[in-house]
LOBADO-351174 format. One record per residue: residue number from 1; residue in one letter; x, z, y of N, C-alpha, C, O in turn. Coordinates in pm, whole numbers, always signed. Each point is the difference from the previous one (the first is absolute). Last residue first. Layout:
N
{site NUM 'A' {X Z Y} {X Z Y} {X Z Y} {X Z Y}}
...
***
This chain:
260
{site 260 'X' {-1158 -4560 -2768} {-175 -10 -26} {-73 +27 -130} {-123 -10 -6}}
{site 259 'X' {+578 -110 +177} {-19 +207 -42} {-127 -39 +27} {-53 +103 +42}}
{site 258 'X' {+250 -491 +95} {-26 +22 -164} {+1 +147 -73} {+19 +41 -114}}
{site 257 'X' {-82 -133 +568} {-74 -106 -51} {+38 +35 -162} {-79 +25 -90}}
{site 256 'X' {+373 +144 +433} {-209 +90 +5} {-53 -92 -77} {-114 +44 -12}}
{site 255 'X' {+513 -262 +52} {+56 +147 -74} {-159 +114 +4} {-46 +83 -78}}
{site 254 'X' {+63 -534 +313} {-1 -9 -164} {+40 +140 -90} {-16 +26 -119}}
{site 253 'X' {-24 -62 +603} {-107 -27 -18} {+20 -35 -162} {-102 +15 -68}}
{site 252 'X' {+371 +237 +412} {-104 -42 +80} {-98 -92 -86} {-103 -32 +59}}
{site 251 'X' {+510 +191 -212} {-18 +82 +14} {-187 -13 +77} {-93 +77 -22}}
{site 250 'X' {+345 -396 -212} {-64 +70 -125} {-24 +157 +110} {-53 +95 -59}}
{site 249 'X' {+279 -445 +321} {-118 -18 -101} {-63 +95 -91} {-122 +11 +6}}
{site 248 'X' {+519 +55 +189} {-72 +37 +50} {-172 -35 -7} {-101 +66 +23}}
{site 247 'X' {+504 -127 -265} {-64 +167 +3} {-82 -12 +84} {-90 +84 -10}}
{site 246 'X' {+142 -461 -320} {+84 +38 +106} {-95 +123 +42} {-114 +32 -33}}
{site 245 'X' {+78 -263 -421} {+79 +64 +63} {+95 +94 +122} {+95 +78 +3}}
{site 244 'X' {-439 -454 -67} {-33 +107 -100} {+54 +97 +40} {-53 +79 +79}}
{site 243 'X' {+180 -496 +92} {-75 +81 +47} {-59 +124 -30} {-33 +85 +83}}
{site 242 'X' {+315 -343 -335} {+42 +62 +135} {-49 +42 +59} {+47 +103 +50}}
{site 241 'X' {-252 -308 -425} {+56 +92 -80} {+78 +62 +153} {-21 +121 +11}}
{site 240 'X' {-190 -490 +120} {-90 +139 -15} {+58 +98 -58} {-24 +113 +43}}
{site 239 'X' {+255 -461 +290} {-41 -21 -159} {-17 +134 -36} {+78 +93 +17}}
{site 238 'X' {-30 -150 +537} {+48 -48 -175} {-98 -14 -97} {-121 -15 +14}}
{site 237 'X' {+97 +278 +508} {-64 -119 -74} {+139 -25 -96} {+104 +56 +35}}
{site 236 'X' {-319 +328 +306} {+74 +11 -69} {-12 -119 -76} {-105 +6 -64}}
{site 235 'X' {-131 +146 +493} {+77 +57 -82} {+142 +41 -84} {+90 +83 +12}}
{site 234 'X' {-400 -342 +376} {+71 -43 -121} {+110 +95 -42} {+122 -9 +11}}
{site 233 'X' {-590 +56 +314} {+146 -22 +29} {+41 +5 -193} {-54 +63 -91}}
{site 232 'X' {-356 +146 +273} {-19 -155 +56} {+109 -37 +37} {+13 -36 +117}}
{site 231 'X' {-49 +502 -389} {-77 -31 +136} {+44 -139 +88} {+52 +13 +110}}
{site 230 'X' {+116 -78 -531} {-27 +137 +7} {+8 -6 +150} {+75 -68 +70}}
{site 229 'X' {-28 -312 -525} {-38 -17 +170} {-23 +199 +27} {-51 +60 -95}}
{site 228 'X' {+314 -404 -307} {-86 +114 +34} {+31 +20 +158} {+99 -6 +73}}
{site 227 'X' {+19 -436 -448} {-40 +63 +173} {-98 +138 +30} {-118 -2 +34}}
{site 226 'X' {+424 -333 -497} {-135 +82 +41} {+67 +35 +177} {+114 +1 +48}}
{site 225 'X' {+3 -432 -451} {+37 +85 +112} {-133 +96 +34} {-117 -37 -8}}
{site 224 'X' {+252 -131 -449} {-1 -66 +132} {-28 +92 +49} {-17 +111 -50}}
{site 223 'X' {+94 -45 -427} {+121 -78 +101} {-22 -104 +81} {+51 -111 +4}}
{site 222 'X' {-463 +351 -174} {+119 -38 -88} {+92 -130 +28} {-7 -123 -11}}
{site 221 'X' {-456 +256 +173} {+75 +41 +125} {+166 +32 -98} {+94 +55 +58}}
{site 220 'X' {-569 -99 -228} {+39 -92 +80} {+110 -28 +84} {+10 -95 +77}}
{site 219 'X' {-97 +445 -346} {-71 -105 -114} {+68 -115 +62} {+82 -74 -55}}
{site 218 'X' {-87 +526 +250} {+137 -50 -73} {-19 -134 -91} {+85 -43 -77}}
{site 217 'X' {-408 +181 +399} {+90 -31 +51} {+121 -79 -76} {+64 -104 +17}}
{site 216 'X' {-467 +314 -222} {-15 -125 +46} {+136 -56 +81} {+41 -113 -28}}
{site 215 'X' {-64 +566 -96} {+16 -93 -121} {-12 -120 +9} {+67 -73 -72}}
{site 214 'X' {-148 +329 +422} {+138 -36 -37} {+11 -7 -99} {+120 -10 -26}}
{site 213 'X' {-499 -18 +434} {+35 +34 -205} {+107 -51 -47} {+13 -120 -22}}
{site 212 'X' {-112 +30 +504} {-30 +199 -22} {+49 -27 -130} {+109 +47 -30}}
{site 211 'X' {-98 -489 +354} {-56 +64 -102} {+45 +178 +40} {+36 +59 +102}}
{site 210 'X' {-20 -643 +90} {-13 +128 +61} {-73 +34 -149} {-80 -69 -63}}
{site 209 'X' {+365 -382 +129} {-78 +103 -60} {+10 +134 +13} {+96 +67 -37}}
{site 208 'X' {+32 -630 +176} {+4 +181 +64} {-127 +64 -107} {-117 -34 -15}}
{site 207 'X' {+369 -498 -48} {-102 +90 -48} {+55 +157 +89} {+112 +50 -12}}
{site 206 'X' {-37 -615 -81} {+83 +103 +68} {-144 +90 +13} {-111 -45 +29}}
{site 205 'X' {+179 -405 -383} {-62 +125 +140} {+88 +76 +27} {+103 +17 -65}}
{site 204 'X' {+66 -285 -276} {-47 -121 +45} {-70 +99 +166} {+32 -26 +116}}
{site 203 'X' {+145 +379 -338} {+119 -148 -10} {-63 -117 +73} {+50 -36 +106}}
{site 202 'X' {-343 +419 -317} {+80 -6 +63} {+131 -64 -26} {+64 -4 -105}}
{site 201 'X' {-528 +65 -149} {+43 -152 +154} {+124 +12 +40} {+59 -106 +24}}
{site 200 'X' {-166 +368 -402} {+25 -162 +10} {-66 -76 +96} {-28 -119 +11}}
{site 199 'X' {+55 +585 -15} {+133 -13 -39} {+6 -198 -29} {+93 -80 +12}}
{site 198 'X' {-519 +337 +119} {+100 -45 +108} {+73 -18 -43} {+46 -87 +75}}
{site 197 'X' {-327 +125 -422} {-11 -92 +92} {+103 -17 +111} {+60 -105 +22}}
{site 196 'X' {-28 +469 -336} {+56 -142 -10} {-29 -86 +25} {+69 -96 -34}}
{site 195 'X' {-219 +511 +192} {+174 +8 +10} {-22 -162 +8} {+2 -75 +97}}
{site 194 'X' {-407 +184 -231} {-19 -27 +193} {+188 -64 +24} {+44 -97 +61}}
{site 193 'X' {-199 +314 -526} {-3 -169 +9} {-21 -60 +162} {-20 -117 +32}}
{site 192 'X' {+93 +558 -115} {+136 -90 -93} {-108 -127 +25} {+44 -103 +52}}
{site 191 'X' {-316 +411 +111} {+95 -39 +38} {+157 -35 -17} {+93 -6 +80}}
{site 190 'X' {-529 +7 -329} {-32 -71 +116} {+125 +12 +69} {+45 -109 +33}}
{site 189 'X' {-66 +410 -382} {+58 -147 +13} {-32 -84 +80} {+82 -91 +9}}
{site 188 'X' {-211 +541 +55} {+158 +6 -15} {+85 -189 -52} {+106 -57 +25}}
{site 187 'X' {-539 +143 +311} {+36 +48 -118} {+140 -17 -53} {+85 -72 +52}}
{site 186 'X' {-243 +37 +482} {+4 -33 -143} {+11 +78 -134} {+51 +112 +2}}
{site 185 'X' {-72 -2 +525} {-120 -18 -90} {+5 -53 -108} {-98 +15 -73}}
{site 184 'X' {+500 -113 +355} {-103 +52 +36} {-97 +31 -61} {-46 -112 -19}}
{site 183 'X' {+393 -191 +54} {-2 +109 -119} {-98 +88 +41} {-27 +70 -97}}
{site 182 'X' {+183 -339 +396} {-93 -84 -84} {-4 +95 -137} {-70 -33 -96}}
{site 181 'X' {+254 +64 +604} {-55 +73 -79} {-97 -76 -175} {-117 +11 -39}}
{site 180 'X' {+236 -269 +411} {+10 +105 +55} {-77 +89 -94} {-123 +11 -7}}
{site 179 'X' {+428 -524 +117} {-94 +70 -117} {-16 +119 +29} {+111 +45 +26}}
{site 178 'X' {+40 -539 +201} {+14 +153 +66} {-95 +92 -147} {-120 -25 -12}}
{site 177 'X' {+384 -448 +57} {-96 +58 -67} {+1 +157 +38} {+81 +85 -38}}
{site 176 'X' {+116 -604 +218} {+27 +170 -17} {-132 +22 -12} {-94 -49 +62}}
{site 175 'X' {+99 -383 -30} {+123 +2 -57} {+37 +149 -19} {+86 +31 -83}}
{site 174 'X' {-568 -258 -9} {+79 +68 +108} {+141 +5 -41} {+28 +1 -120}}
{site 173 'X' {-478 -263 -1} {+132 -26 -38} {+118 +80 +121} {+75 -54 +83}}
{site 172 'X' {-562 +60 -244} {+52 -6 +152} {+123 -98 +26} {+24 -85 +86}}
{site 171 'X' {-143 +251 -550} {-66 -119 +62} {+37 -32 +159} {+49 -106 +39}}
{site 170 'X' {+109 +489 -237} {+97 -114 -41} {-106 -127 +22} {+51 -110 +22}}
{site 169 'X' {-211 +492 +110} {+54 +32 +88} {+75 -133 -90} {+18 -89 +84}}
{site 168 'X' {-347 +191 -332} {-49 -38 +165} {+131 -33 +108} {-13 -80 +92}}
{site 167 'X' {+63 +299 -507} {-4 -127 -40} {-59 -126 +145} {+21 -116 +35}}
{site 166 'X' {+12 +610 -67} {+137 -41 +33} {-36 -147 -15} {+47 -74 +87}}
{site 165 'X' {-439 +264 -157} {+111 +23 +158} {+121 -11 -5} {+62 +4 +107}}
{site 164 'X' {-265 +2 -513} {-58 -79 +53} {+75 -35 +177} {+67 -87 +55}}
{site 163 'X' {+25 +446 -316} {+111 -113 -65} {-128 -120 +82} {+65 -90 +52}}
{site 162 'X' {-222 +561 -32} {+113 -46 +86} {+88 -101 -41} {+113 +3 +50}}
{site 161 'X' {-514 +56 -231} {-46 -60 +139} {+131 -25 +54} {+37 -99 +63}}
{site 160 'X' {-40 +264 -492} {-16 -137 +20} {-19 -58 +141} {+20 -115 +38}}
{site 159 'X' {+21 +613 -141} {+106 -96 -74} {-16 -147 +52} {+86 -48 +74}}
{site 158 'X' {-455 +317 -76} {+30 +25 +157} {+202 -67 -16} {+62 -48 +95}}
{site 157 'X' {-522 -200 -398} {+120 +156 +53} {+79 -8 +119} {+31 -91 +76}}
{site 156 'X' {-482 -286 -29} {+166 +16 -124} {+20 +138 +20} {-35 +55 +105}}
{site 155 'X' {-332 -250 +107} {-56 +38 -154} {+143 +98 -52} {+18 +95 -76}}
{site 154 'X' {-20 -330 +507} {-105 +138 +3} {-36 +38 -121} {-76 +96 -16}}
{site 153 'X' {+244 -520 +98} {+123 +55 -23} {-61 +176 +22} {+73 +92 -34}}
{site 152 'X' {-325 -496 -236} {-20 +68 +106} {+118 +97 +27} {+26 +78 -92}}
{site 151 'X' {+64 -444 -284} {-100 +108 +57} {+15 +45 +125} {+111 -4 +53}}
{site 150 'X' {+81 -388 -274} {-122 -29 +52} {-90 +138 +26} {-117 +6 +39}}
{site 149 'X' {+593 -41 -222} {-20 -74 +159} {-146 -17 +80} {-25 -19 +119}}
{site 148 'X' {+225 +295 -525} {-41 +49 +81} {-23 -62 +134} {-30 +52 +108}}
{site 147 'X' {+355 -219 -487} {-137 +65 -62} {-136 +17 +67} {-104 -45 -48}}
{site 146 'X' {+566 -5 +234} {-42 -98 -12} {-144 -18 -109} {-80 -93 +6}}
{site 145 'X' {+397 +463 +235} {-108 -72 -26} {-84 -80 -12} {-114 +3 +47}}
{site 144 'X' {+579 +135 +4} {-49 +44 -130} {-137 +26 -4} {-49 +63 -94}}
{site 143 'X' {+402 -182 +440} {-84 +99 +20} {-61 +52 -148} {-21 +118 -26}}
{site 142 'X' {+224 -535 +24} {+153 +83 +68} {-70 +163 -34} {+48 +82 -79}}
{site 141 'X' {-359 -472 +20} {+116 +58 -132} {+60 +89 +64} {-4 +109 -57}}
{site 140 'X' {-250 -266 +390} {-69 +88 -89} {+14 +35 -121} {-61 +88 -61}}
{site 139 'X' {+328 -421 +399} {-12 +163 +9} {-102 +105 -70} {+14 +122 +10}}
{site 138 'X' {+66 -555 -100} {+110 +30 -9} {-36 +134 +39} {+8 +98 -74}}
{site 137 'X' {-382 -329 +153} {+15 +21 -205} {+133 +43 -20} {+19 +41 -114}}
{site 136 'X' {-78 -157 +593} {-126 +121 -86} {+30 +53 -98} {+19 +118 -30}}
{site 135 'X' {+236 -526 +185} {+28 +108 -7} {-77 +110 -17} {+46 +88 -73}}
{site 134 'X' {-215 -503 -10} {+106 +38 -88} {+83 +181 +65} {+18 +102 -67}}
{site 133 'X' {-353 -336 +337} {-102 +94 -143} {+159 -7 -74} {+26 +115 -34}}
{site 132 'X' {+52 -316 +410} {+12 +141 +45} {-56 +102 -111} {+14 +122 -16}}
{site 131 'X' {+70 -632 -55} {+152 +93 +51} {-69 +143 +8} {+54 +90 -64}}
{site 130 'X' {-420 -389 +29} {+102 +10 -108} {+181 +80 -3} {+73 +58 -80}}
{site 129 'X' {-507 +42 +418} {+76 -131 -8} {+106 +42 -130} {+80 +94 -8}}
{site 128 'X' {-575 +56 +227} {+96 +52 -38} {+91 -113 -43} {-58 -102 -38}}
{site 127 'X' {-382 +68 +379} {+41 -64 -171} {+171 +54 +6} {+78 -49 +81}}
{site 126 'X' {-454 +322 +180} {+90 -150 +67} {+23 +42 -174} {-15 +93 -79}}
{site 125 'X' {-242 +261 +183} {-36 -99 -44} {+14 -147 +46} {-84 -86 +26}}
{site 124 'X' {+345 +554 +54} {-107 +19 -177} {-54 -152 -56} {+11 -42 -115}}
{site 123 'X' {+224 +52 +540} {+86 +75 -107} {-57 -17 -129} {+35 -54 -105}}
{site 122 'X' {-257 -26 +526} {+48 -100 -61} {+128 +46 -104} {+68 -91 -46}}
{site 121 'X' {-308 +406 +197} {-149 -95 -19} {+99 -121 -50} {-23 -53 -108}}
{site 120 'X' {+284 +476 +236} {-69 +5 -105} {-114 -107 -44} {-59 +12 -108}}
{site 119 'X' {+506 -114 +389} {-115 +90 +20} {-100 +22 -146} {-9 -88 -86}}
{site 118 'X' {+440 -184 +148} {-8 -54 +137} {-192 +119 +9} {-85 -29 +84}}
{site 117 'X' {+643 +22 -322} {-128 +35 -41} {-80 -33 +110} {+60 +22 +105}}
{site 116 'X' {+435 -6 -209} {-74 -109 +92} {-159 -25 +14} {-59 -93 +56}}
{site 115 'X' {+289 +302 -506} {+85 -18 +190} {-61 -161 +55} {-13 -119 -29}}
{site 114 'X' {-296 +437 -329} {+88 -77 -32} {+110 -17 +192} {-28 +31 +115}}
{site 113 'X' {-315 +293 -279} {+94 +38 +50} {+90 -144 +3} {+111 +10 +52}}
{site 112 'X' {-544 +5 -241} {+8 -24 +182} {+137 +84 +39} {+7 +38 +117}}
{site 111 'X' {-72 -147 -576} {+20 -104 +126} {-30 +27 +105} {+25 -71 +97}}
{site 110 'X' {-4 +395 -414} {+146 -64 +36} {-28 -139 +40} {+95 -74 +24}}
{site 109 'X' {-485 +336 -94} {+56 +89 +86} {+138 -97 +19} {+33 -26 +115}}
{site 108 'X' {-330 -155 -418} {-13 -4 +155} {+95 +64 +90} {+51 -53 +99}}
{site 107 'X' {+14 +113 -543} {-3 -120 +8} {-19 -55 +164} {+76 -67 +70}}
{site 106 'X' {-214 +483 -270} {+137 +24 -4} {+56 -144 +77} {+71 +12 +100}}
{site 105 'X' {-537 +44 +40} {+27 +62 -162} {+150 -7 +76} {+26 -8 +120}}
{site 104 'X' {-370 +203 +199} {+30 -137 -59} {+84 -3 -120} {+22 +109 -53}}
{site 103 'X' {-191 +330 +332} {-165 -159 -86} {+97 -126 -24} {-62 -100 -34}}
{site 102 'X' {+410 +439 +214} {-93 +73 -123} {-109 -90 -45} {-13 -34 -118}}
{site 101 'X' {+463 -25 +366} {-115 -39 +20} {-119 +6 -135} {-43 -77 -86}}
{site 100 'X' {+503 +375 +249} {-40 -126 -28} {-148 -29 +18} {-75 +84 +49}}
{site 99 'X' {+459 +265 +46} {-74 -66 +107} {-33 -115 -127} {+93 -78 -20}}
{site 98 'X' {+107 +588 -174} {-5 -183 +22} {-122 -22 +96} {-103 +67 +1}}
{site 97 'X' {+432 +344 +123} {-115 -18 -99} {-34 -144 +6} {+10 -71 +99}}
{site 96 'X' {+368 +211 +25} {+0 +15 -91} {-132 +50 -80} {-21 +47 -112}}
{site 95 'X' {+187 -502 +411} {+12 +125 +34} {-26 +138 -118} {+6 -68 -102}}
{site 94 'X' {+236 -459 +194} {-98 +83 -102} {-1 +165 +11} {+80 +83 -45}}
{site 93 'X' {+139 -569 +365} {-15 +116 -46} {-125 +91 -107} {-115 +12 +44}}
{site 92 'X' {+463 -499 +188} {-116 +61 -102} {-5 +166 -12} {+96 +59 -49}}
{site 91 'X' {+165 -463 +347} {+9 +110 +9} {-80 +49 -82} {-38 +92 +74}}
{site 90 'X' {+116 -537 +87} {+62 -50 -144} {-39 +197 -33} {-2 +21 -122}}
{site 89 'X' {-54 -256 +532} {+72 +7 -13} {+85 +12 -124} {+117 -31 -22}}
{site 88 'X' {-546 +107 +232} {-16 -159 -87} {+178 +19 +0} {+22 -111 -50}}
{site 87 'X' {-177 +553 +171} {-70 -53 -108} {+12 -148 -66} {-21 -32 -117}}
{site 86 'X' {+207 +172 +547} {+92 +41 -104} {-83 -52 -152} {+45 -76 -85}}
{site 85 'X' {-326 +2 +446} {+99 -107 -1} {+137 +61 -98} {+63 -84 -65}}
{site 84 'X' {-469 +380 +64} {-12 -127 +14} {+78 -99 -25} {-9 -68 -102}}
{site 83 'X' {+32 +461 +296} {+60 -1 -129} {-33 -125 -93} {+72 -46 -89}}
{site 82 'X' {+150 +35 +581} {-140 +24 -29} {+53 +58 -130} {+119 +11 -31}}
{site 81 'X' {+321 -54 +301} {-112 -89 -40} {-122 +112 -56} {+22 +119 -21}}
{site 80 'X' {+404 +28 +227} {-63 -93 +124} {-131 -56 -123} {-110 -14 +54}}
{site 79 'X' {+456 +168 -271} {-64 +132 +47} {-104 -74 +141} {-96 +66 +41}}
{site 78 'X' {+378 -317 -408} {-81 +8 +7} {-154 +133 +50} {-114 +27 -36}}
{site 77 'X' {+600 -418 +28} {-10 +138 +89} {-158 +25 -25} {-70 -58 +83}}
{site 76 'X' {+404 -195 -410} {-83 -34 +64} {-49 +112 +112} {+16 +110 -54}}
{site 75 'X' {+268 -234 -384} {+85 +32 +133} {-127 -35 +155} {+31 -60 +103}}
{site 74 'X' {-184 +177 -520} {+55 -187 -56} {+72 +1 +155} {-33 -90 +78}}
{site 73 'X' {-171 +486 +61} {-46 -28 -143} {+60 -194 -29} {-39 -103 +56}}
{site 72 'X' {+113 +638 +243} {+55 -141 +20} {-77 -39 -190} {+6 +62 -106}}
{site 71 'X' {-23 +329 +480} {-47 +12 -118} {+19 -194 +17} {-44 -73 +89}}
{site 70 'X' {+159 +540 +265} {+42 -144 -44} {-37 -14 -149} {+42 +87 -77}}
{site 69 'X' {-111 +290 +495} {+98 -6 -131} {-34 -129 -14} {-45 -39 +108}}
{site 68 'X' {-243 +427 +124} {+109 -87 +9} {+57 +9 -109} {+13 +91 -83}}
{site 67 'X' {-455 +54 +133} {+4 -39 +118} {+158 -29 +83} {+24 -16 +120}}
{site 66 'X' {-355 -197 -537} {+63 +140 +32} {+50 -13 +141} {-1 -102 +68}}
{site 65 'X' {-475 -86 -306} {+104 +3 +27} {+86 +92 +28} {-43 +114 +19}}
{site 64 'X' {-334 -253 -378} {+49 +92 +73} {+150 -71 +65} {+91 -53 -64}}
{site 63 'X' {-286 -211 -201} {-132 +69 +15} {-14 +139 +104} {-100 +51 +50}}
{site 62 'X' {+443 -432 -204} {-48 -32 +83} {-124 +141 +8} {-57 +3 +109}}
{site 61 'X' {+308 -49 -456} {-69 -105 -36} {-74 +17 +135} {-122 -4 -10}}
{site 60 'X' {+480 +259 -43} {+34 -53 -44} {-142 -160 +5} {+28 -120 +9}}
{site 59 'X' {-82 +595 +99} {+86 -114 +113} {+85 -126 -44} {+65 -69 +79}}
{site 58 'X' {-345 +335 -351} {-105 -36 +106} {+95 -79 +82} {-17 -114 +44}}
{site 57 'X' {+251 +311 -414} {-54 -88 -13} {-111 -83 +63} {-38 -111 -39}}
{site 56 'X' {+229 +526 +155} {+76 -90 -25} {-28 -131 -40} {+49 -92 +65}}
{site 55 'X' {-298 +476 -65} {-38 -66 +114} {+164 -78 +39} {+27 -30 +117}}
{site 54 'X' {-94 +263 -509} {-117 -162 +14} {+27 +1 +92} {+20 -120 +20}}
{site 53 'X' {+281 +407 -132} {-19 -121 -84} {-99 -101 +31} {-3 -122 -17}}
{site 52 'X' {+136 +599 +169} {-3 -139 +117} {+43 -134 -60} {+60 -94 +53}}
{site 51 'X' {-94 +609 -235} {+129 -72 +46} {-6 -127 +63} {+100 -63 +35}}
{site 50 'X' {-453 +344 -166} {+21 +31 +115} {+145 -68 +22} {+48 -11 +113}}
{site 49 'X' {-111 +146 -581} {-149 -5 +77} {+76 +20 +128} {+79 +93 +11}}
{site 48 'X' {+308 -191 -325} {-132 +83 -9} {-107 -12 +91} {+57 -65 +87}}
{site 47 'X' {+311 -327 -334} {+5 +126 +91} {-164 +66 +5} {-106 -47 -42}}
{site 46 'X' {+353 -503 -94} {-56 +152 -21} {-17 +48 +100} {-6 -54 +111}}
{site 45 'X' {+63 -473 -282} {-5 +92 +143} {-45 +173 -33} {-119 +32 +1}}
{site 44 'X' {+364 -575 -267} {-143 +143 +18} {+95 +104 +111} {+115 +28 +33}}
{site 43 'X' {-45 -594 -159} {+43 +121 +60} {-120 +131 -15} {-117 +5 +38}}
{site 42 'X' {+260 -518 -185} {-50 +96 -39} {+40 +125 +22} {+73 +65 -75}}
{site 41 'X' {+107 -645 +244} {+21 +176 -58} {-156 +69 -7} {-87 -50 +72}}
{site 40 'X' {+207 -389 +78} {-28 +13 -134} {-1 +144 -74} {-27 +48 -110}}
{site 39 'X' {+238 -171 +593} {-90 -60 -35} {-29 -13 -158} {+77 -86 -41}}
{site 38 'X' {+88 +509 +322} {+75 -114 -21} {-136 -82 -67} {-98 +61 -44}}
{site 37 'X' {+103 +369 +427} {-52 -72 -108} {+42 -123 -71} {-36 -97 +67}}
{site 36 'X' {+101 +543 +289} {+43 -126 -46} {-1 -63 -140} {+80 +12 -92}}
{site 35 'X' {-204 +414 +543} {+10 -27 -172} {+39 -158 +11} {-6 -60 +107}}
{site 34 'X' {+4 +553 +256} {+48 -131 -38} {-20 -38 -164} {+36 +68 -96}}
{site 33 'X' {-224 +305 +478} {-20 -20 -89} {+68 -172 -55} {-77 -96 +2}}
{site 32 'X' {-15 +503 +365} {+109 -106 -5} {+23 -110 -121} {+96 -77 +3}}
{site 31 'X' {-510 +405 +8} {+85 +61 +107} {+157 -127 -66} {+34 -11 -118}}
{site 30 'X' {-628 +55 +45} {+126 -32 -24} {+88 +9 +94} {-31 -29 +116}}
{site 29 'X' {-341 +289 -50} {-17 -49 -116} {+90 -64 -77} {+16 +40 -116}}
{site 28 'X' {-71 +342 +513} {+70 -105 -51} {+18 -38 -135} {+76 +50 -83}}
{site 27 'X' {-410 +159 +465} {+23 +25 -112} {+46 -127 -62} {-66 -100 -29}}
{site 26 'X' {-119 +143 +462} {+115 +92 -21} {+52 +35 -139} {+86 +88 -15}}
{site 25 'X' {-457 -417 +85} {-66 +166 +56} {+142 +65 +14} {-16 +122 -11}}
{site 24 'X' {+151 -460 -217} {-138 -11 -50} {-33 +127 +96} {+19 +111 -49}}
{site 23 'X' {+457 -437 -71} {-63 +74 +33} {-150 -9 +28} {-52 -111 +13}}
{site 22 'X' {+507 -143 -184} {-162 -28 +33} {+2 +190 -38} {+52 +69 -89}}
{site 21 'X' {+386 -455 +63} {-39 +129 +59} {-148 +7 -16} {-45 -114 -1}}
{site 20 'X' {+512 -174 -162} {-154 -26 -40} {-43 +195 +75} {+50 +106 -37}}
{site 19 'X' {+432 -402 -51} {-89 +90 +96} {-145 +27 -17} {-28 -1 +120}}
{site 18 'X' {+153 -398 -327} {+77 +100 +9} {-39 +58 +125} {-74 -46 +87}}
{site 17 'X' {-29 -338 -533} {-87 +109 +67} {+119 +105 +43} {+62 +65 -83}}
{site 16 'X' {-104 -551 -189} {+82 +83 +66} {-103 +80 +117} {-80 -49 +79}}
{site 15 'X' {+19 -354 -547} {-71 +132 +119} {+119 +57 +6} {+74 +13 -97}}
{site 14 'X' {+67 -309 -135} {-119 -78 +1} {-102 +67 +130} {-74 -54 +82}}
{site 13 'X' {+593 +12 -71} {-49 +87 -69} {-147 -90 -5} {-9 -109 +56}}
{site 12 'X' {+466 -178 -14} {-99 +62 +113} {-98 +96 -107} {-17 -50 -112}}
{site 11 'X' {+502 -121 -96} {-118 -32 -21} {-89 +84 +125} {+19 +121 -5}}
{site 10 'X' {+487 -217 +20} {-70 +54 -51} {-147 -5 +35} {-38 +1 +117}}
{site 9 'X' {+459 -325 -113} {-92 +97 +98} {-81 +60 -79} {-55 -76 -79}}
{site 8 'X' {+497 -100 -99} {-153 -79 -14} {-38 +103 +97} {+65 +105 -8}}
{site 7 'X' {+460 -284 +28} {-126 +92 -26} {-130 +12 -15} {-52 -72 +85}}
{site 6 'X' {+514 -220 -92} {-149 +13 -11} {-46 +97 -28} {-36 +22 -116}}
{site 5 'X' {+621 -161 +172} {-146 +58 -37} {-124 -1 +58} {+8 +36 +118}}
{site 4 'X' {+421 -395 -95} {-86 +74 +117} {-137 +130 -126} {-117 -26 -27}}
{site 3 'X' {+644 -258 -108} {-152 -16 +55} {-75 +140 +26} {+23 +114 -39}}
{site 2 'X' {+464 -326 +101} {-52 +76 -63} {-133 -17 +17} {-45 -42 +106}}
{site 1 'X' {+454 -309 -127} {-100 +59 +91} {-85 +99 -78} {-38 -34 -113}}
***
């Protein structure tokens, strides 16, 4: 008797986004726009001013809706929900100027992000529970401030605020890490050391990183996958040395970019 091959089913994406349409006043912001996100992956998002990177990421975290297409999260239908309820869904986003909480120290700020956080009065002053102060101290090694837990997060560099906010976003404990622009305003090592924070979550996180600095790109983005977006539609996506390369990329936004 012969036996029967097994096929394994292939793994459900973590985010599937297709068709994706949104318009603004007649002005088409994203136009059919399909992406797919595997779970542990580290994905960066390019392209030039106006390619409909953030407001990709609005419909993504509920903040903008579109007005067709299908955005499926842990195979979940999440265009019907609040941002709110995507928000307890595991959805984190760091916008690219840091939202933190400037009068409280570093320390505070990642418990009231802790998951399941119940408000700033009983956040700050309910008795913190041995499980949740260990992870603090996990995520303020990860972040690399563990030096800096007791200052005022309104004291730290504009470097530090943005590793703080990510560190917010692994307290949450989000399963997708929306990152937007985090190179932003840094100094040249502030951002090698922004690269090798994200490079060691990704695997255990699943990480979107919206950028412009392609030195940063190529930092982070070594043999994984890139997504250039051009007027609110998918371009052109591979591995950056491909992307690099391709004509039409380099015609609409890396080829004006490095004649700068």
């Amino acid at each position: 008797m012969s036996a029967t091959l097994q096929l394994a089913e292939p793994k459900p994406f973590l985010l599937a986004a297709e068709g994706l349409n949104k318009s603004f006043q007649g002005f088409r912001a994203i136009k059919d726009l399909s992406f797919y996100l595997d779970k542990g992956e580290l994905r960066t998002v390019i392209g030039p001013n106006g390619a409909g990177k953030t407001t990709f990421l609005d419909l993504i975290t509920g903040r903008t809706k579109p007005d067709t297409g299908t955005m499926q999260f842990e195979n979940r239908d999440i265009l019907p929900m609040n941002e709110y309820e995507i928000y307890r869904l595991g959805i984190g986003r760091k916008f690219q100027t840091p939202t933190v909480y400037t009068d409280h120290t570093v320390y505070e700020n990642l418990v009231l992000s802790l998951e399941g956080s119940r408000g700033v009065w009983r956040s700050l002053f309910s008795k913190v529970k041995p499980s949740e102060k260990d992870r603090i101290f996990e995520i303020l090694n990860i972040i690399k401030l563990k030096d800096s837990a007791q200052r005022k997060a309104g004291e730290l560099a504009h470097g530090q605020k943005q590793w703080l906010e990510i560190g917010m976003l692994l307290a949450q404990n989000a399963k997708l890490l929306l990152v937007d622009e985090p190179a932003a305003g840094m100094t040249d090592e502030e951002t090698h050391r922004t690269g090798e924070l994200l490079l060691s979550l990704a695997g255990e996180h699943t990480i979107v990183v919206i950028e412009h600095d392609m030195t940063f790109v190529r930092q982070i983005a070594k043999d994984r996958r890139v997504t250039v977006l051009h007027q609110g539609t998918v371009l052109c996506e591979g591995a950056v040395d491909f992307v690099q390369n391709d004509e039409r990329v380099i015609e609409v936004y890396l080829g004006r970019k490095s004649k700068q």
